[in-house]
Residue, then its C-alpha position, 0 to 999 in steps of 0.5 A: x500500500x502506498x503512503x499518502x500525504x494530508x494536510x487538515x484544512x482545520x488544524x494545517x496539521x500534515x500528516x501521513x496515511x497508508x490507503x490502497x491505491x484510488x481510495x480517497x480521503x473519506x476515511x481519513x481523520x487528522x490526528x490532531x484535531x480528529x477532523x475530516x476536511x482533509x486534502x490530500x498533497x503532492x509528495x516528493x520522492x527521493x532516489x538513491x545513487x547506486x554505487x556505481x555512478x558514484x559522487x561526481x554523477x551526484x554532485x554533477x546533478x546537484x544532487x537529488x535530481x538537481x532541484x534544488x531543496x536537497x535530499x530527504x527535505x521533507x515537506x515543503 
């Protein structure tokens, strides 16, 4: 099941469920307040450098992918 991640449009809380997949957020609760206005976000993804391609492949692309916002940052 894949990870999904909320924001709570009462509280601003962010959060993360595992649903299946095509399932929406009518069964999601935020833990903090308990309310279900509920949105669903855009996440980010992170990839790991094999050993093979080494560090200059990483630093040649600015690492993780090169966008800027460096590697395993979180939500943005």
């Amino acid at each position: 099941m894949p990870l999904y991640e909320y924001r709570c449009r009462s509280c601003d809380e962010r959060f993360e469920v595992l649903q299946r997949v095509g399932e929406g957020p009518d069964s999601v609760r935020c833990p903090g307040c308990g309310g279900r206005d509920v949105t669903k976000q855009l996440s980010t993804f992170a990839a790991g450098v094999s050993a093979s391609t080494g560090s200059a492949s990483f630093a040649a692309t600015g690492g993780c992918g090169g966008g800027g916002g460096g590697c395993g940052s979180g939500f943005t």
